[in-house]
N, C-alpha and C positions, 0 to 999 in steps of 0.2 A: 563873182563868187562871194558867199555870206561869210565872213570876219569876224572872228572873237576876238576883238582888238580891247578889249575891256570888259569886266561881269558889268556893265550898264545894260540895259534890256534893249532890243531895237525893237519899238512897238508898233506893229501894222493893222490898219482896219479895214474887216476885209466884213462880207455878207454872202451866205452860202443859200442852198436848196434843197429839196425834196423829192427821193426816188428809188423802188426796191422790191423782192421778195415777196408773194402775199403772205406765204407761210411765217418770210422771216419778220413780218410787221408787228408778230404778238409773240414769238420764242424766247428770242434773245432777253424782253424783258420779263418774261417768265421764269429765264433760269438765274438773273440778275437779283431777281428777289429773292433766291436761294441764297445769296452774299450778304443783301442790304435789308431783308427783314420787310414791315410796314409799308417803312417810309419811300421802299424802290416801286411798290404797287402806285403809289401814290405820284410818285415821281415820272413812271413811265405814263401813267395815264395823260398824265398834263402835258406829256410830251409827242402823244400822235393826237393829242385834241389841239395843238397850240396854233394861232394865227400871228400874222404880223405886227397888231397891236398888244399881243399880251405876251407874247413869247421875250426869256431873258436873253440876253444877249449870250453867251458863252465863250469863257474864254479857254484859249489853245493855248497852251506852251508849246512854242516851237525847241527841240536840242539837235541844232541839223548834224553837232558833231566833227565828225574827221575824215579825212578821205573824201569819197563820194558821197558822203553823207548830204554836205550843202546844196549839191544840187539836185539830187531826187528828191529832199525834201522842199526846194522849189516850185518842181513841178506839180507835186502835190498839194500846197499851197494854192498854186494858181488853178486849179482843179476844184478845190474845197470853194476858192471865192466865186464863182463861174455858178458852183452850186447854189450858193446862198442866193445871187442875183437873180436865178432860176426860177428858186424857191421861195423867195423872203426870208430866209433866215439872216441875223448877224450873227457875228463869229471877230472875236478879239485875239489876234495871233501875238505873241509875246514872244520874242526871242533872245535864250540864255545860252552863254558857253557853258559847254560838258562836254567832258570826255578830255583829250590829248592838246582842245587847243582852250580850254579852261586851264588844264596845265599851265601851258604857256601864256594865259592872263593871270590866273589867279595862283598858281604855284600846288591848285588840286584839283584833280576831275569829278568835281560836286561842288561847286562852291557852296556857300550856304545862300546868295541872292538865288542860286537856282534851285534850290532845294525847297526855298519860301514858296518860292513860283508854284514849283510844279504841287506843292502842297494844298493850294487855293486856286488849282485851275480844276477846271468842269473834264478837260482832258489833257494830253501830252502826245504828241509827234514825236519821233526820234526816227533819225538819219541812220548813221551808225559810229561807232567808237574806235579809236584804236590808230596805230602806227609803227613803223618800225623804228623813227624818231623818237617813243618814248619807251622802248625797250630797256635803257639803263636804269628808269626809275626804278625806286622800290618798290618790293612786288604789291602793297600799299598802297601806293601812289598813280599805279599805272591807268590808262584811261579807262579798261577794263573792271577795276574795283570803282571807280563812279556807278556805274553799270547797276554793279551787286551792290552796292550802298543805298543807290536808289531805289531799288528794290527792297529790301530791309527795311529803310525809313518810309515809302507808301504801303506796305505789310500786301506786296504782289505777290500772294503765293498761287497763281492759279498763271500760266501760261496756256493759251490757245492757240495750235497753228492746226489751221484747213491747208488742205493737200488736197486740191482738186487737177483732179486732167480734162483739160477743155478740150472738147472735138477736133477744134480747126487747131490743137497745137497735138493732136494725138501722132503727128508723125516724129517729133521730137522724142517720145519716151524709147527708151533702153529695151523695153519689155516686147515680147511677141504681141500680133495684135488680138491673140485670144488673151495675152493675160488683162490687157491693157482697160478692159471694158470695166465701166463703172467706178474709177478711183476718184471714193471723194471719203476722206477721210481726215476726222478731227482728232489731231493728236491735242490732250490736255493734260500737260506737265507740269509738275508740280516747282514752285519757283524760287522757294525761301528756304529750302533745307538742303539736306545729304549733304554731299562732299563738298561741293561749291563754297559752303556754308559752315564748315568744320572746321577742326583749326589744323592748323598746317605747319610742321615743324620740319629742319631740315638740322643734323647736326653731324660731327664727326663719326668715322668711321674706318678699319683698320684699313678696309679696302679704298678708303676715301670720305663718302661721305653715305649718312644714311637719311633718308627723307621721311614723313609720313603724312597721309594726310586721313582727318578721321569726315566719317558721313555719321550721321545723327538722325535720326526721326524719331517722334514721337506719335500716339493713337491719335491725339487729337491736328497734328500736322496732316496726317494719313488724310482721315476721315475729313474733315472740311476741304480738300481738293478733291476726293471721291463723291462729296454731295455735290459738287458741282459738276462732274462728270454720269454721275446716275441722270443726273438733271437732262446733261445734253442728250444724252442716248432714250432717254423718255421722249423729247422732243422731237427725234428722229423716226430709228427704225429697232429701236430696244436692243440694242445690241450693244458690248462693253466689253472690251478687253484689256484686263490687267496687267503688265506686262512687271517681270519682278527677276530675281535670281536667287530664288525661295531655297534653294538647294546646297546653295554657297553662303550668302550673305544674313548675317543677324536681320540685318535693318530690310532685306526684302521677307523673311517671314513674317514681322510685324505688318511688313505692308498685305499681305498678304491675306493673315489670318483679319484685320481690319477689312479690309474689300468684302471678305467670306461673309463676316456679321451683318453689313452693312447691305448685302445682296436680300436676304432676309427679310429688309424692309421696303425692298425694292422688285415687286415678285412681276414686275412689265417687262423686267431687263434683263435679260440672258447673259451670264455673266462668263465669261472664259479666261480664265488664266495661262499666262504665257512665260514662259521662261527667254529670255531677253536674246538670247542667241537662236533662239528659235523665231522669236519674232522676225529679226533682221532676214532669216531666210526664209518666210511667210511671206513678207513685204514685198519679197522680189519674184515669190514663187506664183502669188497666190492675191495679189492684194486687196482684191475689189473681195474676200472674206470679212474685210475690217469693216467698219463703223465709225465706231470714238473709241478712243486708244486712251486711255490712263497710265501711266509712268510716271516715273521719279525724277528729277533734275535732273541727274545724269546720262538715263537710259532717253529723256525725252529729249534732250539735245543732239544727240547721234543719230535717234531712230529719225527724228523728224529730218533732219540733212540728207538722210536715203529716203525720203520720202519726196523731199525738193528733187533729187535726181529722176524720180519715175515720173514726173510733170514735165521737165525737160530744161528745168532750170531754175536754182536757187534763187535769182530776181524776181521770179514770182510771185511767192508765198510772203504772205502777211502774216502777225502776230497779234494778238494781245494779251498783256499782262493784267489781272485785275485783281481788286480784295476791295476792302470797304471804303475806300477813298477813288481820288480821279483813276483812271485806267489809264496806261500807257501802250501805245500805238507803234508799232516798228517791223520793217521787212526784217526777214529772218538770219539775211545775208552779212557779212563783215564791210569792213570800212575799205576795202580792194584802191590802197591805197597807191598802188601801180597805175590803175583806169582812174583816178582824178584827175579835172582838169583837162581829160581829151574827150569831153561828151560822145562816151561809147557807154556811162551805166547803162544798168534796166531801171527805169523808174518805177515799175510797174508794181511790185512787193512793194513800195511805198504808200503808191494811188490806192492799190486795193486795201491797205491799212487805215488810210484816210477814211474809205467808206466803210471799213468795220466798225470804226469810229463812230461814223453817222449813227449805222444800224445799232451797235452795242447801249453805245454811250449816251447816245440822244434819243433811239427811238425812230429815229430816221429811216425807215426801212423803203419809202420809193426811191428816195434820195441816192440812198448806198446802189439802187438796180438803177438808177440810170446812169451812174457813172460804169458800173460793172459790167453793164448791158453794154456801152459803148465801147471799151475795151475789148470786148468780146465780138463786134462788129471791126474793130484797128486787125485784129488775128485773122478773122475770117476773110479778109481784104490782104490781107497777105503783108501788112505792116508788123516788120520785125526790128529788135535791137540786137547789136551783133551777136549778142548770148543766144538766142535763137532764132538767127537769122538761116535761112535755105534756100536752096535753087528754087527758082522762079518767085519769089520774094522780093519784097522793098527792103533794102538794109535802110533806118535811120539813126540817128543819133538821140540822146537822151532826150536834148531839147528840143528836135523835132516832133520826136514820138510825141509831148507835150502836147505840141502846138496842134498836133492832127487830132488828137483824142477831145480836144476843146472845140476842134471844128465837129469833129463828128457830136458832140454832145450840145455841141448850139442847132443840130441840122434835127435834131429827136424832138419829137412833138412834145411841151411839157408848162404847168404854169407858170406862165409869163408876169412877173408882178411890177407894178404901178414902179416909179422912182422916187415916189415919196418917203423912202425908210429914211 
């Protein structure tokens, strides 16, 4: 198990590879330069042209975090390195406490050695956060406000989670098998505002106590997470849905009337507005209607967790967070600090984040399909972890499942590179 036993870095040198998508080999860094302007054109180019002599090395910040976090972000490490030898890529993994056992090193869940880090890293891995051990801190202090801290200081206001249902796991979802057909859906939630992000007062009151907490947005909050959502759904199948509580809430008419102006400029993309309790019973009515889903940090936190359920299980889905700087990587799931330590996680919403990673961050778009590709080979063969494990099924353990997804991904035909790196 990986040990915050001090904010000193445990620095690993690993070399990853190349595999993915045809479609997604020129998207992702299409709608990137929607974020990074110029310089992301320029950046992606050098990044599906690169070979082994000219390519930089990149470095990873590993936060494997609390709970289960250390070990699925393990197995994704050794995933990532497997890749590069593959491929010829290098890849410099760095590993800082955050979250609950930064607490217990450092006396905060952000220290500032890992805040440098992730500041001047190319990307960020995360495990997950969180404990019931540090429920007394203040609500400041908890491993949770690391989280939302790191977030604010890298300016991530753009959350991405895909909600895909894969064939060989279609008997897992909840839904009939008519509704079941086609769920691939990109929720992109917004990650630096509203309530999360308000201030938060609690004080007396005659019945005891009265609490509040405020949400916030501004036009220009709105719109810079909706140009990245126009972006995605261009990319796709033109289709956008805003999801809001236009009816009730200030802060969703602005979101709102922004979406409206903004469609305007966007005349590829069919634009449909949703009121947020309608959404939730769409998702489960109806869901292969959706596309790319636009919401607010609050609505997209909920909606996306009923979305991991019609997949067939929260260990699945992956994350990324991005804005102008490195991007941060993470399954979607909590730190289920009950399952630590008895290798029964899913690693799997972490593997698939590693190769968002590839594909987002780097450009990597064969790279990210042949790990994804092999995963998707571990299901079809009936390789389960206990979250959705079934009759006539292999049950394995986290670090099994690992260990078979490294075989099945050495047995796929792919460039073999020299050992001269």
């Amino acid at each position: 198990m990986v040990r915050c036993a001090g904010v000193r870095p445990v620095v690993v040198f690993g070399s990853v590879q190349n595999s993915r998508r045809d479609a997604g080999a020129t998207k992702p860094a299409a709608i990137r330069t929607i974020l990074l302007g110029r310089d992301a054109r320029i950046y992606f180019r050098a990044a599906r042209n690169t070979n082994m002599t000219s390519e930089k090395m990149k470095k990873i910040v590993l936060l494997p975090g609390d709970g289960i976090g250390p070990e699925i972000v393990r197995v994704a490490v050794r995933v990532l390195k497997d890749c590069a030898a593959r491929f010829g890529h290098s890849f410099d993994f760095v590993e800082f406490p955050f979250g609950g056992c930064a607490i217990d090193a450092a006396g905060v869940p952000l220290p500032a050695e890992t805040l440098a880090a992730c500041k001047s890293a190319d990307a960020i891995l995360l495990g997950a956060v969180g404990g019931p051990q540090w429920d007394a801190q203040p609500m400041g202090n908890r491993p949770e406000s690391g989280l939302l801290a790191l977030r604010k200081a890298l300016d991530l206001y753009i959350n991405l989670r895909p909600i895909d249902l894969r064939p060989s796991l279609q008997s897992l979802t909840p839904l009939r098998a008519e509704r079941a057909k086609e769920v691939h859906i990109d929720f992109v939630r917004e990650l630096a505002g509203d309530i999360y992000f308000g201030k938060h007062h609690t004080e007396s009151d005659p019945s005891g106590e009265r609490a509040t907490d405020e949400a916030v947005y501004t036009t220009g909050e709105v719109e810079r997470v909706a140009k990245y959502a126009f972006a995605r759904a261009e990319a796709r199948t033109g289709r956008l849905a805003s999801i809001d509580k236009a009816n009730v809430l200030a802060t969703s008419r602005l979101w709102r009337k922004t979406v409206t102006q903004m469609a305007a400029r966007h005349l590829k993309v069919k634009v449909e507005h949703m009121y947020v309790d309608n959404a939730a019973m769409q998702l489960v009515l109806a869901p292969a209607q959706f596309d790319v889903i636009l919401t607010s940090n609050m609505f997209g936190d909920i909606l996306s967790d009923l979305g991991a359920a019609l997949v067939g299980s929260i260990g699945l889905v992956p994350s990324m967070s991005c804005g102008p700087g490195p991007s941060l990587y993470e399954p979607i799931h909590g730190s289920a600090p009950t399952l630590a330590g008895k290798d029964v996680a899913c690693p799997v919403g972490t593997i698939l984040s590693a190769s968002m990673m590839l594909r987002e961050s780097f450009g990597f778009a064969r790279e990210a399909e042949w790990i994804e590709s092999a995963v998707d080979r571990l299901f079809v063969n009936g390789i389960r972890t206990p979250d959705i494990v079934e009759p006539r099924t292999t049950r394995v353990g986290c670090i099994e499942f690992g260990e078979r997804l490294l075989s099945e991904m050495a047995g796929t035909a792919g460039p073999r590179q020299s050992t001269g790196m």
